[in-house]
N, C-alpha and C positions, 0 to 999 in steps of 0.2 A: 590211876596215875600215881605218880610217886612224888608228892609236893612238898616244899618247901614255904616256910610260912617265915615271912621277916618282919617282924614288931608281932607283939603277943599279947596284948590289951585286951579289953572288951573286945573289939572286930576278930583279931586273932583266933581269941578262944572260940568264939561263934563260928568264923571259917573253918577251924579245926572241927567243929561237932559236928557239920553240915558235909564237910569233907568224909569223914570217917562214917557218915551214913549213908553217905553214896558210895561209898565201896573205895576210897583214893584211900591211902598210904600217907604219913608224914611223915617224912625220912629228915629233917631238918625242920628246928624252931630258933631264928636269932632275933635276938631283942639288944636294948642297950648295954647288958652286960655280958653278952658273948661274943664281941663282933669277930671275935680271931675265928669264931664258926662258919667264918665267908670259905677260911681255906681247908675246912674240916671235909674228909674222904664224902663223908655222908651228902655234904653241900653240891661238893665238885663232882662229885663221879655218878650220884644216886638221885640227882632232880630233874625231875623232868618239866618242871614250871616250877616258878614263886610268885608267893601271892605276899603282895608287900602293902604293909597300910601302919605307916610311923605316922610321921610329922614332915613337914615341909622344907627344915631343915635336914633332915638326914636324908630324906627321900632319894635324891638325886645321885648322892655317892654311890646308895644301895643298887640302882639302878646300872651304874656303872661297873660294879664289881658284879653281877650278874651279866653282863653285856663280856663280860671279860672271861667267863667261864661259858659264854653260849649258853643259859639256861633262860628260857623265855619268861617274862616278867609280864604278872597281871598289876598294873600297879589303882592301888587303892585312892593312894595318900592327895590331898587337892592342897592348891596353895604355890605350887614351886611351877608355875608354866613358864617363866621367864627363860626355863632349859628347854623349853618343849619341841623348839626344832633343832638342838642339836641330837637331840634323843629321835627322832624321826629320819636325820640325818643317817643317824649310825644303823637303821632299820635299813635303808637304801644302799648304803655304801657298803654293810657287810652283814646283810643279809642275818642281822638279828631281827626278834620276836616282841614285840612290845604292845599290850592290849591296855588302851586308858580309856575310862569313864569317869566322870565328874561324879555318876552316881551310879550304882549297879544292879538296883533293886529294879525287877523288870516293870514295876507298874511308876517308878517313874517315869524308865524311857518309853514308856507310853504316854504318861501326861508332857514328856518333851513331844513326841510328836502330835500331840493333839494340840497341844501349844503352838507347833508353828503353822499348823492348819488354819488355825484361828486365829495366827496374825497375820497368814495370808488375806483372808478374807476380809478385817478391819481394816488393811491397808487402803481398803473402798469408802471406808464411811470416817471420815475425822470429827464427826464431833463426838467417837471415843474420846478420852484419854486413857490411857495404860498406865499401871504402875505395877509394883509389887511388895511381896511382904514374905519375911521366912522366921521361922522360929527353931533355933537348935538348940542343945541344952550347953550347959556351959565352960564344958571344958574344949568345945568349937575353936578350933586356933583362927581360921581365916573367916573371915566376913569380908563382903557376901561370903560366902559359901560356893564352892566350886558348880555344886551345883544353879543356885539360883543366876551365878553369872554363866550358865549354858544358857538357862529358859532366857535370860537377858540378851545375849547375844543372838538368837534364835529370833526373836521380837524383833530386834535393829534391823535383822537380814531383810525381813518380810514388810518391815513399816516405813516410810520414807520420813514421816512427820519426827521421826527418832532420830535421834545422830548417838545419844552416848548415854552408856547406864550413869548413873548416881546416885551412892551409900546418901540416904537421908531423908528428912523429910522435905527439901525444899527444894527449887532449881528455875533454870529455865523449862520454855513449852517443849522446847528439840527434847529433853535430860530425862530417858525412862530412872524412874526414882526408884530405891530397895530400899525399904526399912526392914532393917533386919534386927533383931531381937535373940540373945539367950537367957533360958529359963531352965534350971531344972535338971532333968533326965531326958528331955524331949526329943525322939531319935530326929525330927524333921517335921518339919510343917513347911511348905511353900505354894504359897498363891499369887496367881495375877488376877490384876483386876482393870477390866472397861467401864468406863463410867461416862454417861452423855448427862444432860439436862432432866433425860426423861427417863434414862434405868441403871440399873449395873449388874455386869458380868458377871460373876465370879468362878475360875479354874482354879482348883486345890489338890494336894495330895498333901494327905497326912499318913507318916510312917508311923505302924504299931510299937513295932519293936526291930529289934537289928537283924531279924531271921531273914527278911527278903534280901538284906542289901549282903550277907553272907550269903547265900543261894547262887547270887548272880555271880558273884566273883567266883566261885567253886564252875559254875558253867561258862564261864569265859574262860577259866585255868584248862577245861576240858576244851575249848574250842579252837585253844590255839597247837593243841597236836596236828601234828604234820605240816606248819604253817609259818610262814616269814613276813616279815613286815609289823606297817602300824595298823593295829587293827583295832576298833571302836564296834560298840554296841549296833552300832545301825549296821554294820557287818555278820555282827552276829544275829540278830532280830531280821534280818533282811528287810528293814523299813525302808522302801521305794520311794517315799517323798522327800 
């Protein structure tokens, strides 16, 4: 495939290595200092997807002006959902391409689904309680983290005793809690945790390094050939539950 890659950071350069070892093409690289590259031949005429992973600010524009040239967008970046159904709108209404994941690394959206397997089943026993904990390193613009607010949202579906996340350490009994922490270089840490009287749970995935979550993005940029709409990991993974 012939990709376009929009922000060129640490994640950028890692899609680009993983891309160019699986045989894809990068016929376009725009970052903050090229943005006139939206209307460059190479952009417009020679993409067949863009794998976009800025900031939560820009994101959306980016998005837009991809939308405006038909070229299908894998988008990276977490933080900006507040546009998230006009962006699913424009998927329906004129039959653009739009693939999102909070996180792309296949063995998260694994520990997403084993996550909600397992708050189907605790939804049975209340003298859990649930919480959670994440750790990214520190240049992390949003907290939670796009991700720990999936596994968050994913828990409220399945739990009744939940009504609504909450960043901290305190709350009420309805209030699944996230403390969330940056440290470092840390690509990802995030855990949930059951805890009764008499034991505790604990579900975790710790990211090594950035090689999975560029892997995943490079096979969703592959997955969305020949395809329209909004399309998400559980589409691609064909996860049933």
């Amino acid at each position: 495939m012939k990709i376009a890659l929009i922000g060129y950071g640490k994640m950028g350069r890692e899609i680009e290595k993983v891309a160019l070892e699986r045989g894809h093409e990068i016929v376009s690289v725009i970052d903050a200092g090229n943005p006139e590259d939206f209307d460059s031949p190479a952009f417009r005429s020679s993409a067949e997807v863009a794998i976009e992973f800025t900031c939560p600010e820009a994101a959306p524009a980016n998005y837009w002006k991809c939308f405006e040239r038909n070229i299908p967008v894998v988008a990276g970046t977490t933080g900006w959902l507040q546009h998230l159904d006009s962006v699913k709108k424009a998927c329906a209404e004129k039959n653009r391409t739009f693939f999102y994941a909070s996180n792309y690394s296949i063995g998260v959206n694994l520990f997403f689904a084993v996550n909600r397997y397992l708050a189907e089943l605790m939804n049975r026993f209340p003298q859990y309680d649930v919480r959670m904990n994440e750790i990214h390193h520190i240049h992390k613009l949003d907290s939670p983290s796009g991700t720990g607010i999936s596994l968050a949202e994913d828990i409220l579906e399945q739990i009744d005793r939940k009504k609504q996340w909450k960043e901290g350490a305190s709350g009420d009994a309805a209030d699944l809690l996230i403390h969330s922490e940056r440290q470092g270089e840390v690509p990802g840490i995030h855990e949930v945790i059951y805890e009764s009287a008499s034991d505790v749970i604990h579900l975790r995935h710790d990211a090594k390094n950035r090689q999975g979550f560029a892997l995943g993005a490079v096979l969703a940029a592959e997955y969305t050939k020949g395809k329209t709409g909004f399309l998400t990991m559980n589409d691609m993974l064909n996860f049933k539950r």
